[in-house]
KOLSEFI-681448 format. One line per field, with one value per residue (C-alpha): x, y, z; residue in three letters; residue number from 1. Coordinates in nm, 4 decimals. Each point is the difference from the previous one (the first is absolute). Layout:
N
east: (X, ...);
north: (Y, ...);
up: (Z, ...);
torro: (Ala, ...);
kemar: (NUM, ...);
END
This chain:
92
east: (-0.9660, 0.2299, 0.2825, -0.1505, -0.0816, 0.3941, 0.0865, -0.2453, 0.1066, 0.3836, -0.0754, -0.1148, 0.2067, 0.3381, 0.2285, -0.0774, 0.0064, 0.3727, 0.1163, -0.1353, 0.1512, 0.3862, -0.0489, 0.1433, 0.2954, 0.1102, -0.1044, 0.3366, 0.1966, -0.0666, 0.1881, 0.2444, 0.1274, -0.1720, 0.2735, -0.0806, -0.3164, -0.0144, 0.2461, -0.2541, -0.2506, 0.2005, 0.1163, -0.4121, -0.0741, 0.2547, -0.0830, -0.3477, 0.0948, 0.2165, -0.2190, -0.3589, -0.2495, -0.2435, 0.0020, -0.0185, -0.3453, -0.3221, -0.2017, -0.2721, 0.1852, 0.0967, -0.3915, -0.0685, 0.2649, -0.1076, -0.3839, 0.0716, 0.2062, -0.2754, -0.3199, -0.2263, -0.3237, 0.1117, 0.1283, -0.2903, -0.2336, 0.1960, -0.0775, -0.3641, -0.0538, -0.1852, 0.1705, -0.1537, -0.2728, -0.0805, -0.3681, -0.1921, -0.1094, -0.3109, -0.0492, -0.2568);
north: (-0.8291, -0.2580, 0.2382, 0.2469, -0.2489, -0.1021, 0.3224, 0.1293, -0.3260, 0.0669, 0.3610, -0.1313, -0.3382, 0.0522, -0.0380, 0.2468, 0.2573, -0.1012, 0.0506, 0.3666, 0.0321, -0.2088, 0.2355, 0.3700, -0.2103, -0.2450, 0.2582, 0.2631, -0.3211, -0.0863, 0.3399, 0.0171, -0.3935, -0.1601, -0.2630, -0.1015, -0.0248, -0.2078, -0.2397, -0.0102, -0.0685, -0.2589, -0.1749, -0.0168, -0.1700, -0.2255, -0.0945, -0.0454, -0.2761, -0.1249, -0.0763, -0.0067, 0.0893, -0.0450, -0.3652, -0.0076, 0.1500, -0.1678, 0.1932, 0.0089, 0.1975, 0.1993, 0.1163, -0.0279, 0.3008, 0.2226, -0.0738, 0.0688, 0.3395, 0.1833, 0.1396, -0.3623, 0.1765, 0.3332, -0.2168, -0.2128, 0.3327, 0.1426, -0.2871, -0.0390, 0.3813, 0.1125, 0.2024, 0.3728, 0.0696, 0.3158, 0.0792, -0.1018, 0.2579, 0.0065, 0.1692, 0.2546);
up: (-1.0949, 0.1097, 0.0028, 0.1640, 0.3002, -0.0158, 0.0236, 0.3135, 0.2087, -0.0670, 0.1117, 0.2818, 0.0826, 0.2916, -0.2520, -0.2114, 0.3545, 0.0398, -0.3215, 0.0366, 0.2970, -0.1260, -0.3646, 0.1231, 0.1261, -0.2678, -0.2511, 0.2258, -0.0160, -0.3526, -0.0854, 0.2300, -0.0161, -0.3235, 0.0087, 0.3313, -0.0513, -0.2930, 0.1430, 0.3018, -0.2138, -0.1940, 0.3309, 0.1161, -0.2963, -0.0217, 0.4162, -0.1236, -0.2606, 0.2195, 0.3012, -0.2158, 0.3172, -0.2616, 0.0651, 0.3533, 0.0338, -0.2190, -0.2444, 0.2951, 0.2734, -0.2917, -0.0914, 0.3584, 0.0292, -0.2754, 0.0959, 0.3596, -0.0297, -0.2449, 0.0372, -0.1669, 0.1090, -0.2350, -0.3042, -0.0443, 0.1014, -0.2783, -0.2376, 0.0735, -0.0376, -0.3616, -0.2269, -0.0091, -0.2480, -0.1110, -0.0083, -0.3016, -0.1923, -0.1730, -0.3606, -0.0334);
torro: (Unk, Unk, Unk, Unk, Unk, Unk, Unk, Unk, Unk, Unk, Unk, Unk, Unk, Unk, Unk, Unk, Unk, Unk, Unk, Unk, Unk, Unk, Unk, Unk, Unk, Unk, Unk, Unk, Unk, Unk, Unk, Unk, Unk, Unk, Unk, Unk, Unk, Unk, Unk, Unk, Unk, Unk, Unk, Unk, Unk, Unk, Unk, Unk, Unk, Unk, Unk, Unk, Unk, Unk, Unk, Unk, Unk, Unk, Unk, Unk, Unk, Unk, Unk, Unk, Unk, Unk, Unk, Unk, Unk, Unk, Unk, Unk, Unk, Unk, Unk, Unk, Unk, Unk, Unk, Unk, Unk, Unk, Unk, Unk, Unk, Unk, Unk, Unk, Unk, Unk, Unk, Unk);
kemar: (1, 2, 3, 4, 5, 6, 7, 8, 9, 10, 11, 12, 13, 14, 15, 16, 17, 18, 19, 20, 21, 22, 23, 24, 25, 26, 27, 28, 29, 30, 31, 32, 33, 34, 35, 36, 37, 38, 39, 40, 41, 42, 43, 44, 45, 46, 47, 48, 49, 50, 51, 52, 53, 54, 55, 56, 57, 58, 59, 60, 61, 62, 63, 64, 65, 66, 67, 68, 69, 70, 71, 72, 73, 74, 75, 76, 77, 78, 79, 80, 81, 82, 83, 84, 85, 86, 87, 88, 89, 90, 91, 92);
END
């Protein structure tokens, strides 16, 4: 269950929108210039160590974030619903 809710708010969350729209063109790139592209990749990563934004922001305006840019009212509708039963079937 708790996958499936990760999975319907990630289909659903910004993020995930512009990686669909950035995939047709890294995946062109990635063929053309996969050199380039891992040493862009390599250089991100190595900025992101480097600088560690993680730090500058608190766990709170993190949460805040994520709670703020999906649908709260569908997750928790989607964890409160009941799983579907099929009818009960009596013997003759």
């Amino acid at each position: 269950m708790a996958r499936g809710v990760v999975q319907r708010w990630w289909r659903r969350h910004p993020a995930h929108a512009a990686g669909q729209l950035a995939r047709p063109l890294l995946e062109h790139y990635a063929r053309t210039e996969p050199v380039k592209l891992m040493a862009a990749a390599a250089a991100t990563g190595s900025l992101l160590v480097l600088v560690r934004p993680w730090r500058l922001i608190s766990a709170t305006a993190v949460i805040a974030a994520v709670l703020k840019t999906s649908d709260v009212a569908d997750l928790v509708n989607t964890l409160l619903q009941k799983p579907a039963r099929p009818p009960r079937q009596d013997p003759p």
